[in-house]
Structures are given as structure tokens and as C-alpha cells.
C-alpha positions in Angstrom: -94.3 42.4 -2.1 -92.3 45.1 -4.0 -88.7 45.8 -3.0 -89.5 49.0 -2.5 -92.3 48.1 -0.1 -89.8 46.0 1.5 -87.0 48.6 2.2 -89.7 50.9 3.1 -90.4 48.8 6.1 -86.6 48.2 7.1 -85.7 51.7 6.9 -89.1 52.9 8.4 -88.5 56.2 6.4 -92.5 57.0 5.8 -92.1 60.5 4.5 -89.9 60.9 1.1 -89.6 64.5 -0.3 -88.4 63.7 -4.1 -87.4 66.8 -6.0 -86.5 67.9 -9.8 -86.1 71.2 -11.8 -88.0 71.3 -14.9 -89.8 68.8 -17.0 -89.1 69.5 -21.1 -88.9 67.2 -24.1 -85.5 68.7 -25.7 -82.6 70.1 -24.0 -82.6 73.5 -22.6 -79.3 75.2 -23.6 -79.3 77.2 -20.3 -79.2 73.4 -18.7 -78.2 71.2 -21.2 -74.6 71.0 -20.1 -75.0 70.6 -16.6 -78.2 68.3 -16.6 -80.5 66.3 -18.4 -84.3 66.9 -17.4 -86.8 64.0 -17.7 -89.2 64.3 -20.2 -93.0 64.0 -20.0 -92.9 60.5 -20.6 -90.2 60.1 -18.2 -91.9 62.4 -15.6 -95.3 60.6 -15.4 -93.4 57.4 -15.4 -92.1 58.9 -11.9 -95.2 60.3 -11.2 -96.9 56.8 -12.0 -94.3 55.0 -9.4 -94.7 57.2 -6.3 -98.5 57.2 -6.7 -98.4 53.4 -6.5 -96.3 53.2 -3.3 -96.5 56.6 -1.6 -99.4 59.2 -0.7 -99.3 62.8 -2.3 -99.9 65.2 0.7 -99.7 68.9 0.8 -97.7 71.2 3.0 -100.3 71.5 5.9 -100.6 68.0 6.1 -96.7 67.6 6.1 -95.9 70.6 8.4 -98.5 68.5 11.2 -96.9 65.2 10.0 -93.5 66.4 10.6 -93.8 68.7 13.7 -95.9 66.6 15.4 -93.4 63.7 14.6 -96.5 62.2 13.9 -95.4 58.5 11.6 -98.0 58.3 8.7 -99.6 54.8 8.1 -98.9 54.9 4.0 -95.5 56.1 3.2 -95.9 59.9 2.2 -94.5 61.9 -0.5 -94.4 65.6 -1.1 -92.9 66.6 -4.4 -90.6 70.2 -5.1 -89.1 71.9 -7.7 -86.2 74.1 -7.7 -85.4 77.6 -9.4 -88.1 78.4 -10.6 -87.7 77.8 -14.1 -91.1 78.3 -16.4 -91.6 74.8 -17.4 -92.8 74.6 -14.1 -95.9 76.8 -15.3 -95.9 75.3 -18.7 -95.3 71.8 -18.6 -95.4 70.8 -14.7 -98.1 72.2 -12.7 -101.0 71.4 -15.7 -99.4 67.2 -15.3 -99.8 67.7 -11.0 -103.1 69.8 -11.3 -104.9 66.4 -13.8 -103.0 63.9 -11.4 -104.2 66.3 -8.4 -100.8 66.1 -7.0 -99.9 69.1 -4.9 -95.8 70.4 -4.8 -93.7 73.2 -3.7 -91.9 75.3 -6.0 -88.5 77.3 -4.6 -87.7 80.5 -6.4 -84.5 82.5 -5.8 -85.8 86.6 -5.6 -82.7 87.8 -7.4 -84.2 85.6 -10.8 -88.1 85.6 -10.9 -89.7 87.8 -13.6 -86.2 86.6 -15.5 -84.1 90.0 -13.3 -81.3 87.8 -13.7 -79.5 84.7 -14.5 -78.0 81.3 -12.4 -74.2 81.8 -13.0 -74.3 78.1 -13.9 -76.5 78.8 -16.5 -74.5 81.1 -17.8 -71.8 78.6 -18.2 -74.0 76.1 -19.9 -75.1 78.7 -22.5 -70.8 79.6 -22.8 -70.6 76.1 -23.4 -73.6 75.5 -25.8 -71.9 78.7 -27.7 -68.7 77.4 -27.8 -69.6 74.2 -29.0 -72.0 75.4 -31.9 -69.3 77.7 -33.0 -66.7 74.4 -32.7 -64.8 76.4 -30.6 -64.7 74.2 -27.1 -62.2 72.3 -26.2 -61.9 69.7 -23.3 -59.8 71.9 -21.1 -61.6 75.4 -21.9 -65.2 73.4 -20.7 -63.2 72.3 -17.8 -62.5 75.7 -16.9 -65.8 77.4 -17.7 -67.8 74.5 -14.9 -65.0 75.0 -12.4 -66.0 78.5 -12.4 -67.6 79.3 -8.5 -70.0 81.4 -7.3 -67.6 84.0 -6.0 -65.9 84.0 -9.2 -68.7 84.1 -11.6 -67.8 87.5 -12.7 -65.3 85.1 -15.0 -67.7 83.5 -17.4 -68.2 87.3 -19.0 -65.2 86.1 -21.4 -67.0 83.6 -22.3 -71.0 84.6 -22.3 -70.8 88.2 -22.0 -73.9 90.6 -20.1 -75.4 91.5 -23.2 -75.8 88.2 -24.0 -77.5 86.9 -20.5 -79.4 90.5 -21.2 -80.7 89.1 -24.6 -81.2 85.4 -23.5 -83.4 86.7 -20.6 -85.2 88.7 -22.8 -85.9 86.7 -26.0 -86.1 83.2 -23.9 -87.6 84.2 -20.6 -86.2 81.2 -18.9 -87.7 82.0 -15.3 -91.6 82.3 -13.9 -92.6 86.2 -14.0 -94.4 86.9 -10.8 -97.6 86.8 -12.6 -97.1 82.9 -13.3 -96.2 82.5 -9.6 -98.9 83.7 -8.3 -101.3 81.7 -11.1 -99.7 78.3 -9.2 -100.4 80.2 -5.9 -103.9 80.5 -6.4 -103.8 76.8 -8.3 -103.3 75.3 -4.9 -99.4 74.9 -5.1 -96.8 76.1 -2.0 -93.9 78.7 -3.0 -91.1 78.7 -1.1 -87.5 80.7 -1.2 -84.3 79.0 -2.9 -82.1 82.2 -1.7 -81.7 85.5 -4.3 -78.7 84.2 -6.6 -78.0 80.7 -5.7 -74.8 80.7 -4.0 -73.4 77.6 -2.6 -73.4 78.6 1.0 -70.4 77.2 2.3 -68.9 79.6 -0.5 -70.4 82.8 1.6 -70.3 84.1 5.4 -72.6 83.5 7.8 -74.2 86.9 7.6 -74.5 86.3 3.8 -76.4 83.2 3.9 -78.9 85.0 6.5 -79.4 88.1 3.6 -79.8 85.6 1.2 -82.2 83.8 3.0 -84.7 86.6 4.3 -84.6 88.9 1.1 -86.0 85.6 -0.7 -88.6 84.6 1.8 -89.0 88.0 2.1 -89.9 88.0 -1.6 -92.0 85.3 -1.9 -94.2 86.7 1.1 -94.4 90.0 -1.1 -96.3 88.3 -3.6 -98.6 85.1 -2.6 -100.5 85.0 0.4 -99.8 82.0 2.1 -99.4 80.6 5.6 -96.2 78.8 5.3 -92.7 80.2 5.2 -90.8 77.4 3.3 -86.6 77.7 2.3 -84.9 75.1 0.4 -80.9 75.5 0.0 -79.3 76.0 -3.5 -76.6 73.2 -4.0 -76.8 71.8 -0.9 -76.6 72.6 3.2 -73.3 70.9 3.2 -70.8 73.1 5.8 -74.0 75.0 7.3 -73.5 75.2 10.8 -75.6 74.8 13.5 -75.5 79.0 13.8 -77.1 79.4 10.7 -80.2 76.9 12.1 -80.9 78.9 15.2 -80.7 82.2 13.9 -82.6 81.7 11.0 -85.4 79.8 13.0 -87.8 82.2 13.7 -88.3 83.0 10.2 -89.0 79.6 8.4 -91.0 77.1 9.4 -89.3 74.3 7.1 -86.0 74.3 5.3 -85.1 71.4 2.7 -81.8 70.2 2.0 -80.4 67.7 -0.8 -78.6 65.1 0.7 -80.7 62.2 0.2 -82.8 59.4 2.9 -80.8 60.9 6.0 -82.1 62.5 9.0 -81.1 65.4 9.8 -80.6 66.8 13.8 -82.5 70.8 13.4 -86.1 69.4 13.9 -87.3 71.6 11.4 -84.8 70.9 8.6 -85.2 67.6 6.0 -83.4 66.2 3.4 -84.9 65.7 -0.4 -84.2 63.0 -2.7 -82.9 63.7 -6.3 -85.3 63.2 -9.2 -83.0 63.5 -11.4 -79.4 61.6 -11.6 -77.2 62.0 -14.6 -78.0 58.7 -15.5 -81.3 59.4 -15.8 -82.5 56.9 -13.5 -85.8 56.6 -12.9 -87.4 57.0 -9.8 -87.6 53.6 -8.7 -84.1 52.9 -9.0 -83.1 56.1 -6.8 -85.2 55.1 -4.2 -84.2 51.4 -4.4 -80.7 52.6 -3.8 -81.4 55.2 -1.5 -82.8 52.8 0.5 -79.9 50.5 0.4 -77.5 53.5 1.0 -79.4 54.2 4.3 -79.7 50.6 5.6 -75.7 50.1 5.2 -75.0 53.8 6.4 -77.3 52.6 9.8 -74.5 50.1 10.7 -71.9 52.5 10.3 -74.0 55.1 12.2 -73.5 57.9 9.1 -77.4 58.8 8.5 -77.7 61.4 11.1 -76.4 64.5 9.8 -74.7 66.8 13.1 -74.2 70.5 12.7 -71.1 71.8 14.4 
């Protein structure tokens, strides 16, 4: 039996929401200094792994699986990508679509039909600048990725408007709504991933609800579909209970990023990270998320509480 068959059945975690970004076979300079992306190869490898040990299902299966606490026979999978980046049209869907693997994508409203750029985008295309002109030193990169949401107005001295203005335009780094609503009608789920992509413990409570409605709001503008789905930029780290029950009546299922835990709002679960700096591949971030839950069960740590 495989080890991962093995942990499956100690942890008796039967449902495994893996996600990634994009999929590309050279660096993306909008990315490129924050993360490397797996490349085909390295993607199908993935692919090929959770095939073997885990069933693809799509959201309406998963929505009855998970609110009908209903415990699957064969360990389950249901794959996402986040921000809506166009190698999800390009490179992505065509590899699920042949593999007939179905997936969620999460757009952020304030970005689709490339409206506007991730602020830590920005900083990886300051940095790509910097270094190709052999102007970045250790301290100034430092700086630039220290830069937060609130104070992204900063990395204009470093990648100014007109040059996000021109990268949009010459690059197109984002799905246009077009695209989106070609996966749509493919068979795949969109879901919301807030307008700007804030982390949210970074904003008030009345600021993560705007953020959260405008971009479901969005996405239910342009596809037709029965699920409202919200996944969190960064990470739900700090979101209070509050946040939860107020926003309940307007999603059906919310994703966060923090790995095999459980999580107490019945309708909120935790993804798994496709890709690790490392570039691990899947196998070993299960392996070791697996591990990682069965110690954190002793020390009763894989129940997330809200306050």
C-alpha cells in the first residue's frame, strides 16, 4: 500500500481541495519574483498523482458531499486556481478538459478583462526591472516585497502607472470576460477571489464584506451558474467569526489556504498548496501535510476557532 493511502486512512481526511495559479513553461515577470509555477510537465505529473489516489468531482457533487457531511468512499479531490491569470485559458483548462478533470477558477472583479493589476505583481515587475537594468540591491528588493496592501501606493517609485498601464495592455496578464465565460460554458465553476486582493486582516470588517459581494457580485454578472463560490486572497488568517455569519447568506462555499485542517463555519474549507517554493511535487505536500495533521491531532491544533 502507498504511504499516501496509508495516511489517508489515519487522518480519514477523504476530501482534498489542492490549488495553484498558473501553469507556464518560463517565468512570468509579473510572478517570477514571488513564485515559481509548475510547468506542463510538472503539472500533469500532479495531475497524474491525484488521479491515481483521489477522485476528480465537480462542485455539485462537492457542495452535496460537504453539506450533507456525507464521507465519500474514494478519497475526493476538487482542483482551483486563483486570480485569474490567462494561462488558466491557455495552458490549463485545454490539460483538465483532455484529462476530463473539472476545477474552480477565483477571479478578483477589480482585475478581470486586465482593469487592473495585483499590487504584488507590481512588485515583481519593479523587481524584474530593477534587476535587468542591474540596479537591485539586496535591501531595495527587501523593501519593494515588504510593501502591504495598504501601502501599495509605494511601489509607483519603483514601477510607475504608466508602466502597469502598458504591461496590462501589451501583456494582458488576466482572463477578459470573454475567456471566462468560454470555461463557463466548458463545464468549469467561477468563483470570486475579492476585487483587489487585499490581505484581509489588513482591512475592516466592512471592507472585507465590499470586497466580497462586489466580486461575487461580478462573477454572477457574467456566467450563469448555480453556485456562489469565494475563496480568500492570502489567506483567512485573523477573519473573525463576524465576517462568517454576515457574509453567510451570500456564498454557499468559501475556501481558505491553510492546509489539511478543519475548519469550525460549516461552510468554510481549507485548500492545500500546489505550489511550494521548493517546487515540491504534489506527492510530497500531501505526504507532509498528512504528517503535519496527524502530529497537530495530539496537540489538538487542526481545528481552526474563529473569535
Amino acid at each position: 500500500m502507498n504511504l499516501i493511502n496509508i495516511l489517508q486512512k489515519i487522518t480519514k481526511q477523504k476530501v482534498l481541495f489542492p490549488f495553484y495559479h498558473a501553469v507556464a513553461e518560463k517565468p512570468l515577470p509579473h510572478i517570477k519574483h514571488l513564485y515559481r509555477m509548475k510547468t506542463i510537465t510538472e503539472f500533469q505529473n500532479d495531475l497524474g498523482f491525484l488521479l491515481k489516489h483521489y477522485e476528480p468531482v465537480d462542485i455539485e457533487i462537492l457542495h452535496n458531499l460537504l453539506v450533507n457531511k456525507i464521507v465519500p468512499q474514494k478519497p475526493v479531490f476538487h482542483l482551483t486556481f486563483d486570480d485569474g491569470l490567462k494561462e488558466i485559458y491557455e495552458v490549463v483548462a485545454p490539460i483538465l478538459v483532455k484529462k476530463g478533470i473539472p476545477a474552480t477558477f477565483f477571479i478578483n472583479s477589480g482585475f478581470a478583462g486586465n482593469k487592473g493589476l495585483f499590487y504584488r505583481y507590481q512588485a515583481s515587475l519593479a523587481l524584474d526591472e530593477l534587476t535587468l537594468g542591474g540596479n537591485l540591491t539586496n535591501p531595495m528588493k527587501k523593501e519593494i516585497l515588504s510593501i502591504t496592501y495598504n501601502d501599495r501606493h509605494k511601489l509607483f517609485q519603483y514601477f510607475s502607472q504608466k508602466q502597469v498601464e502598458d504591461f496590462l495592455n501589451r501583456e494582458t496578464p488576466y482572463l477578459t470576460v470573454e475567456q471566462i465565460k468560454s470555461l463557463s460554458a466548458q463545464g468549469f465553476t467561477i468563483g470570486a477571489h475579492s476585487v483587489d486582493h487585499p490581505h484581509y486582516y489588513e482591512i475592516p470588517l466592512d471592507e472585507q464584506l465590499r470586497q466580497t459581494r462586489e466580486s461575487l457580485n461580478f462573477v454572477t454578472s457574467i456566467v450563469d451558474q448555480k453556485w456562489r463560490l469565494f475563496a480568500f486572497p492570502f489567506t483567512d488568517y485573523k477573519v473573525f467569526k463576524q465576517f462568517f455569519d454576515t457574509i453567510k447568506p451570500d456564498v454557499d462555499l468559501s475556501f481558505g489556504t491553510a492546509g489539511l485542517k478543519n475548519d469550525e463555519v460549516p461552510y468554510h474549507h481549507q485548500r492545500i498548496e500546489g505550489e511550494k517554493a521548493n517546487i515540491q511535487s504534489i506527492e510530497s505536500v500531501l505526504i507532509k501535510e498528512h504528517i503535519k495533521y496527524v502530529v497537530k491531532s495530539f496537540l489538538k491544533k487542526n481545528h481552526i476557532r474563529r473569535k
